[in-house]
FIROVEX-630212 format. One record per residue (C-alpha): residue number from 1; residue in one letter; y negated, x, z. Coordinates in steps of 0.1 Angstrom, whole numbers. Layout:
# FIROVEX-630212
NUM:a:Y:X:Z $
...
END
This chain:
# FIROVEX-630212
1:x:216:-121:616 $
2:x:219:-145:585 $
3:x:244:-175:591 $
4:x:280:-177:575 $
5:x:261:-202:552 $
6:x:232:-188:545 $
7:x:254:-154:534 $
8:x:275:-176:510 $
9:x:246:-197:500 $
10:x:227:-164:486 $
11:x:262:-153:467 $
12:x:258:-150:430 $
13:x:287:-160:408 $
14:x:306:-127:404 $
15:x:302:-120:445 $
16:x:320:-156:447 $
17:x:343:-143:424 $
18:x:356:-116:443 $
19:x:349:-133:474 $
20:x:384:-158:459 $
21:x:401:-123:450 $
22:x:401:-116:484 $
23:x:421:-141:498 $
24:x:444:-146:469 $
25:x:479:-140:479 $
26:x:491:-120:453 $
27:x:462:-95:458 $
28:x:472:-63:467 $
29:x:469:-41:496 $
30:x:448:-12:480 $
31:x:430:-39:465 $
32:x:423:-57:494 $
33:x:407:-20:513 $
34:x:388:-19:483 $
35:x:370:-49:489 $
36:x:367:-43:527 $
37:x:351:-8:519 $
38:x:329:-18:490 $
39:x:326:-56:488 $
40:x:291:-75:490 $
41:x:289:-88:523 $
42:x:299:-122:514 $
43:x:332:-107:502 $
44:x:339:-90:532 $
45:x:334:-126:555 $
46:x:359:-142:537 $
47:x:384:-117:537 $
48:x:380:-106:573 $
49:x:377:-141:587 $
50:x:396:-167:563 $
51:x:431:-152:555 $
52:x:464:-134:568 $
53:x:461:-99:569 $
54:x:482:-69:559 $
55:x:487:-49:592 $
56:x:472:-20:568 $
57:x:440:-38:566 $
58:x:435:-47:597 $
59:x:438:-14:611 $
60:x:406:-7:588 $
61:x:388:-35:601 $
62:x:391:-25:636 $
63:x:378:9:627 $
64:x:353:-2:606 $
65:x:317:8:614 $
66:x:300:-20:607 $
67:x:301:-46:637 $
68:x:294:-75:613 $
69:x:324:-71:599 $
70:x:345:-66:629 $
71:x:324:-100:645 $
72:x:343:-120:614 $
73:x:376:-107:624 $
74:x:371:-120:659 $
75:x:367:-152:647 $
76:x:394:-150:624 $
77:x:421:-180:628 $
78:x:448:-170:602 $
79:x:456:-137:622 $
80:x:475:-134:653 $
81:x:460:-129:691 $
82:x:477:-95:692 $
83:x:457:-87:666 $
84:x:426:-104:672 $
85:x:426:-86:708 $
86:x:425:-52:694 $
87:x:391:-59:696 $
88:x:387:-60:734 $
89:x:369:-27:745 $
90:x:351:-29:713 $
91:x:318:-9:715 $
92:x:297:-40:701 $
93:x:287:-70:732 $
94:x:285:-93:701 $
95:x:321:-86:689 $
96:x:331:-93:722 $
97:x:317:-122:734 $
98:x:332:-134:699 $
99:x:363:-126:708 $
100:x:363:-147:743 $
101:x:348:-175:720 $
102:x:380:-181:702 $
103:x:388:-182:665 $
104:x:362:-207:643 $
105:x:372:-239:628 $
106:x:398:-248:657 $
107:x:399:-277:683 $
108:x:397:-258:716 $
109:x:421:-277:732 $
110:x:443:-260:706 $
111:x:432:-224:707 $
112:x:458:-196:708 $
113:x:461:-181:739 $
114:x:453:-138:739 $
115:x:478:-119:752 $
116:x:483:-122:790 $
117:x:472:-84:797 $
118:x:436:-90:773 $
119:x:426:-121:794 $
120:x:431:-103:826 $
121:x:409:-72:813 $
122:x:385:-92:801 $
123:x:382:-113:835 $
124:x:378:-77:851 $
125:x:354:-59:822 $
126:x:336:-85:809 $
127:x:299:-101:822 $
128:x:297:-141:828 $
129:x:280:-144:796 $
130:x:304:-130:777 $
131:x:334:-154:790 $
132:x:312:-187:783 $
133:x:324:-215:765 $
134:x:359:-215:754 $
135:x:372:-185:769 $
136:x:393:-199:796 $
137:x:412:-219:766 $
138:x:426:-188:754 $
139:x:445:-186:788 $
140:x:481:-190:785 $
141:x:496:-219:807 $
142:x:518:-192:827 $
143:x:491:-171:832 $
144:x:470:-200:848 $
145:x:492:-208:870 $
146:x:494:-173:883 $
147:x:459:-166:885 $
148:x:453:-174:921 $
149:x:480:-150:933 $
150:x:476:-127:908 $
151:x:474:-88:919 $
152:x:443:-84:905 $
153:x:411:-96:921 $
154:x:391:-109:890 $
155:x:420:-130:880 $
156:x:420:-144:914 $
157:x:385:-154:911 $
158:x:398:-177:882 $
159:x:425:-192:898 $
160:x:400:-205:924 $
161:x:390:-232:901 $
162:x:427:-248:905 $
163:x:412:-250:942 $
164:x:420:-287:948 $
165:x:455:-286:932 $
166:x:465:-251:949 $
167:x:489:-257:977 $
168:x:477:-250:1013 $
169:x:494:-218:1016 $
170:x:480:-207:987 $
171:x:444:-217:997 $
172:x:447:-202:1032 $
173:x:454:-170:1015 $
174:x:422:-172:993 $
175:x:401:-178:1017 $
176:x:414:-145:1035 $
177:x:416:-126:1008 $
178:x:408:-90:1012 $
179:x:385:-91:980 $
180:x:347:-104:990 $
181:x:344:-122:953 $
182:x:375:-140:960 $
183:x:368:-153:995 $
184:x:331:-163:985 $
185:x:347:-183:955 $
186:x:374:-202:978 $
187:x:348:-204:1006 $
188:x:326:-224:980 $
189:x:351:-244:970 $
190:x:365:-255:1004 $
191:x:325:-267:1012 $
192:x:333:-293:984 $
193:x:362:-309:1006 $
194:x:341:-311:1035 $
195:x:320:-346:1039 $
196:x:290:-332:1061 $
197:x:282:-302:1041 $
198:x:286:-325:1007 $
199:x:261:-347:1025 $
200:x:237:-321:1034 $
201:x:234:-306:997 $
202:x:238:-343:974 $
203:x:204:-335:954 $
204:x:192:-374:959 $
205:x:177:-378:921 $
206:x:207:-382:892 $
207:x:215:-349:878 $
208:x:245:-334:867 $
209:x:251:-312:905 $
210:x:252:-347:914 $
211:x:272:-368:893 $
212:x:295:-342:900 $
213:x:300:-343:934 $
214:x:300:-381:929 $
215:x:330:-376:912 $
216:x:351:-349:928 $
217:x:340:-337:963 $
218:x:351:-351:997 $
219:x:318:-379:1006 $
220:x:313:-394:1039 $
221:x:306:-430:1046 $
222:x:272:-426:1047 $
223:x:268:-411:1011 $
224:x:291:-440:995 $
225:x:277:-464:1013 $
226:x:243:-449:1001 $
227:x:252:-452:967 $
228:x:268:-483:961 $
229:x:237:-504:979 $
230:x:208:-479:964 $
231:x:224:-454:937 $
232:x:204:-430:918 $
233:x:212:-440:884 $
234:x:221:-478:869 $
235:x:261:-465:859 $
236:x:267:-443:894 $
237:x:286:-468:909 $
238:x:316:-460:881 $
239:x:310:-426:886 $
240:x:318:-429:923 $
241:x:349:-453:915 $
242:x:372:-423:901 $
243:x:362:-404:935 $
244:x:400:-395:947 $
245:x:384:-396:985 $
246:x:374:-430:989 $
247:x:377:-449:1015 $
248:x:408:-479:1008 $
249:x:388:-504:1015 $
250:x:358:-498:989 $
251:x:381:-496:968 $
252:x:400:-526:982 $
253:x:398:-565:977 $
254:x:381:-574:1003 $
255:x:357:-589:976 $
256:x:384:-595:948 $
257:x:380:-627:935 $
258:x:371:-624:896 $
259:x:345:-653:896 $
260:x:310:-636:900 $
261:x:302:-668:923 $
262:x:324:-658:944 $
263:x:315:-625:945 $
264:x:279:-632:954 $
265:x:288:-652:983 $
266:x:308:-625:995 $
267:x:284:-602:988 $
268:x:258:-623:1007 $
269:x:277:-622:1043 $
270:x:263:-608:1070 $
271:x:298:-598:1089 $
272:x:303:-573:1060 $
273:x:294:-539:1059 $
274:x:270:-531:1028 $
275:x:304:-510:1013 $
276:x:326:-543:1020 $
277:x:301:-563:1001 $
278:x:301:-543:975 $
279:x:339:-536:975 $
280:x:341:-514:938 $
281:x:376:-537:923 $
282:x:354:-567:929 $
283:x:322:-550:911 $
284:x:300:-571:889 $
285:x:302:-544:863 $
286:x:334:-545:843 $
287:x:329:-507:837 $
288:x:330:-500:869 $
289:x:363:-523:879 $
290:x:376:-509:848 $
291:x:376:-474:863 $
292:x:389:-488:897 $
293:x:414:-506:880 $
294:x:427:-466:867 $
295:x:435:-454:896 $
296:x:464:-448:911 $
297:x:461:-456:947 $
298:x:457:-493:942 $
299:x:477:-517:964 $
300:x:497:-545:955 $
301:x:466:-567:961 $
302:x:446:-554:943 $
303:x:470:-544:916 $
304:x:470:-585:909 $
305:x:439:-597:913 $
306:x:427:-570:882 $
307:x:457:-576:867 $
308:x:436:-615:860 $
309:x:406:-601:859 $
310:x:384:-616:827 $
311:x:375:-584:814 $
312:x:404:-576:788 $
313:x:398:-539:796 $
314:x:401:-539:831 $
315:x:433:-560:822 $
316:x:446:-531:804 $
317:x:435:-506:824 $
318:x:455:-519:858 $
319:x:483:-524:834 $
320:x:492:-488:825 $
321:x:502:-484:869 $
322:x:529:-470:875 $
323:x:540:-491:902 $
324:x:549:-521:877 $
325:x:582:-530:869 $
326:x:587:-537:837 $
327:x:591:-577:842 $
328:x:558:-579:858 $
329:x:540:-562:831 $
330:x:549:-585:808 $
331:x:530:-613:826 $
332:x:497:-591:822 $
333:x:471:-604:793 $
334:x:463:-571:780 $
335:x:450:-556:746 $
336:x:460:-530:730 $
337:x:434:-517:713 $
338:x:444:-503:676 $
339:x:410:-483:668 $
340:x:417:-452:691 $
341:x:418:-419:682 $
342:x:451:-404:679 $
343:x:450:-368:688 $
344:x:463:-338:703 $
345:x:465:-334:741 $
346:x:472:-298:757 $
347:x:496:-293:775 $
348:x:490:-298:816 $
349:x:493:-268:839 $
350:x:515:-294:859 $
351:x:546:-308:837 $
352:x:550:-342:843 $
353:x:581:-355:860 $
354:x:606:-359:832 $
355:x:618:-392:847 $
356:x:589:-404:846 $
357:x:580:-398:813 $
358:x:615:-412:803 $
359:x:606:-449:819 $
360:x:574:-449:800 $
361:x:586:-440:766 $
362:x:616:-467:768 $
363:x:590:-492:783 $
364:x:575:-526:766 $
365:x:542:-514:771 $
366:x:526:-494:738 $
367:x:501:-477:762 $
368:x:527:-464:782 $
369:x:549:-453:752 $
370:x:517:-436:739 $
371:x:514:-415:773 $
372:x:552:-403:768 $
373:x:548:-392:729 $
374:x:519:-370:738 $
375:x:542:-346:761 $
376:x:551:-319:744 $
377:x:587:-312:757 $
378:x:598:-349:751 $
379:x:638:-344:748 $
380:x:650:-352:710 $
381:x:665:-387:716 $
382:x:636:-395:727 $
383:x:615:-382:700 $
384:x:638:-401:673 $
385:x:630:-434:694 $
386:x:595:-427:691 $
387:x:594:-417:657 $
388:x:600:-448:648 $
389:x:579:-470:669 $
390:x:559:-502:662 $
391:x:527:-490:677 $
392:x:507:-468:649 $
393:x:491:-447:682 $
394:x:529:-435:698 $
395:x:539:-427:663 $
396:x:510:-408:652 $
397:x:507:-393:690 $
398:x:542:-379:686 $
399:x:533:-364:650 $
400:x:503:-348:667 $
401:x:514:-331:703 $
402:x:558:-324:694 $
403:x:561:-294:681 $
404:x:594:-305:665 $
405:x:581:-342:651 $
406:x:602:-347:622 $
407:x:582:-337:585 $
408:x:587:-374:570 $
409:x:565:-387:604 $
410:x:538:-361:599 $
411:x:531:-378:564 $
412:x:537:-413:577 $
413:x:512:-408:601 $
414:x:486:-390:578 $
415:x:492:-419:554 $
416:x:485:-440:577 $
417:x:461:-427:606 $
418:x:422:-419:592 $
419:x:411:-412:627 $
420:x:399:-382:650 $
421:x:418:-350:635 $
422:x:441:-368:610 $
423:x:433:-337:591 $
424:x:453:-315:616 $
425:x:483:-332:609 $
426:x:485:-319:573 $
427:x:478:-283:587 $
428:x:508:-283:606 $
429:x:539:-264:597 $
430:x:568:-289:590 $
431:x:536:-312:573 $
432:x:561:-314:540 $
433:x:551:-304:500 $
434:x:580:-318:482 $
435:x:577:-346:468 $
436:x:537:-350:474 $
437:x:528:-352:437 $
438:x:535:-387:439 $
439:x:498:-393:458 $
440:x:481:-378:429 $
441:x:464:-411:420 $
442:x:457:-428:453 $
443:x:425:-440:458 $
444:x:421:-421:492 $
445:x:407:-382:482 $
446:x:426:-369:515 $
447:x:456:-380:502 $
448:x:448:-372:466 $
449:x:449:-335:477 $
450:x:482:-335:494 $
451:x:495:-335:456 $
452:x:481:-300:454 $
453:x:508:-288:482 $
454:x:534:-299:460 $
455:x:548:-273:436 $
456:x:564:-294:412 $
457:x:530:-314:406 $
458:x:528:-316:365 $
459:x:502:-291:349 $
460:x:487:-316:335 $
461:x:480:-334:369 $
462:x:466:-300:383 $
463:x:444:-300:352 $
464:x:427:-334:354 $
465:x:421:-331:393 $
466:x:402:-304:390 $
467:x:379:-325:372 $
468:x:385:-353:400 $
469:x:353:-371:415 $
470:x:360:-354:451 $
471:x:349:-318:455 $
472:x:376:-316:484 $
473:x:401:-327:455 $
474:x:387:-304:426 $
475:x:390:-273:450 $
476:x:426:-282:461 $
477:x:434:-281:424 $
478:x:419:-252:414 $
479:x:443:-232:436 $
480:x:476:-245:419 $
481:x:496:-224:406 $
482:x:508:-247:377 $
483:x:470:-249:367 $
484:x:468:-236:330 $
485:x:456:-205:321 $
486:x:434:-218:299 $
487:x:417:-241:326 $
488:x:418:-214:350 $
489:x:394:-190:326 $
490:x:373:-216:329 $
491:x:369:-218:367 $
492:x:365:-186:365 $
493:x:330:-191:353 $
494:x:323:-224:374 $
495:x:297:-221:396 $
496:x:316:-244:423 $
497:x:352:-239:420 $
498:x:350:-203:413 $
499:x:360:-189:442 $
500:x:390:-213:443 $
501:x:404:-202:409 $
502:x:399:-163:419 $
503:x:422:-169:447 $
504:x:446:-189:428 $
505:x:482:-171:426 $
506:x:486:-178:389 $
507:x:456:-154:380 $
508:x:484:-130:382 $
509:x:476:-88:401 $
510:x:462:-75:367 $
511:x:434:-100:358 $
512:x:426:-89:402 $
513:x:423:-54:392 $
514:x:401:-64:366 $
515:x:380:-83:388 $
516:x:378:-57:415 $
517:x:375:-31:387 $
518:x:338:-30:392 $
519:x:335:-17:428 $
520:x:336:16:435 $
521:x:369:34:446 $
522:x:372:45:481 $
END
């Protein structure tokens, strides 16, 4: 089956044509069947996959009886999930496993989730294959937390994978539940908590099955103690320093001191055990104090002596604790580093306590502040606070994860952010357009293109961007309604920006119909 780009690379000019037709906005309804039914099958990708939909049309595409068709609908991220799970029992495995794929051209950390009553089905109907990739983000957070009591065995099965967060109760039940799937699935995942039987099965060469249970499962003495004196790859020691099981003292300070010499003649004792000379906080390798330095069930000791260690990141890392009152952290030499990327971050199937979150978003500490502006339910006088923080990263944070970040902070922060998905913050829906015509000569493209949102931009503007360096920029313009007629004829013959002037608003429903006019009529 030819790729999206390979269909779109073999479109002639008037298929691209009709292909902007159908997604103008101000094409109608009969026109827009017309297209489905009889449009090249360029046409028919675009509209099916890269637009809003009248409910008419998509109660064609769901019958219609070509499966290619119906694939592009399942990817399609304008539409709704009600509408996108019509497609469920459809006859076609490919249209399917699309759907449990998750619309194209989104972030899977921010996919929509399908209706409650789909997933479920789908958990029940569907083959492994199928529910691959990014299926289980489609799940809706109250749904997930169901799952492992849910009525309905298959869904069960999935809420077995919240195993180690799943209170005891909850667990007990599982592993006596009446359906054989379910109690092989929460019999598997209680072997992980067990030391012996993690011992018995830790393949001995690096692999991922290994790294793993390196990080995660329950390990005996014996298997730590293995792998900080003789591990199977150079970096496995960090890997085992974010274990949640291990023992205090390899994670303890019994070889703390930050001067390597030190170290080594610690590590040269023979009273020590070979895990006590190789205490993890007191590693050689910053990387791997750095991840000690993360977690959270450091003492007091040990919170100090990282808290001077010379890395500046294992500095920073021990800083972020919790247990710091606010007058010791300002005695810590940290960093904060400015070069992060600044994105969104789902929301947890465990809230965070609000209190909590309150300290760290009136804290000194920028990292902290950060953590606070990426919850999602911040309360609003705490959202005004952070709106207008120092630190670029809580700022743009905020813009990013809140659904109700104020409009003038979602173009601060594009302004002023170029990082990982800066280019979501202008997709979301209080991003402003008034006023935007003012960045119509800034030397940034991106930014250029906001003044095509805005629709008091001057026709002349419109006109000389479409002739603007930047393709991004040209194709922004040439969907403005205050283009010029005259200057939108011509697009209409431009071999690039032609399907951006065929779906531009201004080309009025008439000049459509005579566009569509050659097509047959269903």
């Amino acid at each position: 089956m030819p790729t999206r780009e390979e269909i779109w690379a073999a479109a002639d000019l008037p298929t691209r044509r009709l292909a902007g037709a159908a997604l103008n906005p101000s094409t109608p309804v009969d026109l827009l069947l017309r297209l489905l039914a009889h449009g090249p099958r360029a046409v028919q990708m675009v509209l099916c996959r890269d637009r809003v939909l009248p409910e008419a049309v998509v109660d064609a595409v769901i019958r219609h009886p070509d499966p290619r068709v119906r694939a592009d609908f399942a990817r399609n991220r304008f539409v709704t999930p009600a509408e996108r799970a019509r497609l469920v029992d459809d006859p076609e495995w490919l249209v399917r496993t699309l759907l449990a794929g998750g619309p194209s051209g989104m972030h899977y950390e921010e996919l929509p989730p399908l209706p409650d009553e789909t997933i479920v089905h789908m958990m029940s109907t569907y083959d492994g294959d199928s529910l691959d990739g990014f299926f289980s983000w489609q799940i809706s957070l109250e749904l997930r937390r169901r799952l492992p009591t849910h009525p309905v065995a298959k869904a069960r099965v999935w809420g077995v994978g919240r195993w180690s967060s799943l209170p005891a109760e909850t667990r007990a039940a599982l592993l006596a539940d009446p359906a054989d799937d379910v109690r092989e699935r929460a019999e598997n995942a209680a072997r992980h908590e067990d030391p012996a039987w993690v011992e018995s099965t830790l393949p001995e060469r690096s692999c991922h099955a290994r790294t793993g249970m390196l990080l995660y499962d329950a390990l005996s003495r014996k298997v730590v103690d293995s792998v900080l004196t003789a591990p199977a790859r150079e970096d496995e020691r960090a890997t085992l320093a974010a274990n949640p099981t291990l023992p205090p003292d390899v994670v303890g300070m019994l070889a703390s001191d930050p001067d390597p010499e030190v170290r080594g003649r610690i590590a040269g004792r023979v009273d020590l055990g070979p895990a006590e000379r190789r205490s993890l906080a007191a590693d050689p390798d910053p990387g791997v104090r750095r991840t000690v330095a993360a977690r959270e069930d450091l003492g007091p000791e040990e919170r100090r002596a990282l808290a001077e260690d010379p890395d500046p990141k294992v500095r920073l890392a021990v800083s972020r604790h919790p247990a710091w009152a606010e007058e010791e952290l300002t005695a810590i030499d940290y960093e904060v580093p400015l070069d992060d990327d600044f994105a969104f971050w789902p929301e947890p199937l465990t809230p965070r306590d609000p209190e909590a979150v309150r300290r760290d978003a009136l804290s000194s500490h920028p990292m902290l502040r950060r953590q606070a502006a990426r919850v999602h339910t911040l309360p609003a006088d705490l959202v005004a606070r952070l709106a207008a923080d120092y630190d670029l990263g809580v700022r743009v944070l905020l813009a990013q994860n809140h659904p109700d970040a104020p409009p003038a902070l979602l173009l601060r922060s594009f302004l002023e952010y170029t990082g990982h998905q800066r280019e979501r913050l202008a997709a979301l829906p209080r991003f402003p357009t008034a006023g935007l015509a003012v960045h119509a000569d800034d030397e940034d493209p991106a930014v250029r293109a906001l003044a095509a949102r805005d629709p008091e931009t001057p026709s002349d503007v419109v006109d000389r961007l479409t002739r603007d360096p930047d393709p991004g920029v040209r194709a922004a313009f040439a969907r403005h309604p205050s283009l010029p007629q005259a200057r939108l004829a011509e697009l209409l013959d431009d071999e690039e920006l032609v399907q951006h002037a065929a779906a531009n608003p201004a080309l009025g429903v008439d000049a459509i119909r005579a566009l569509v006019a050659a097509l047959p009529v269903s």
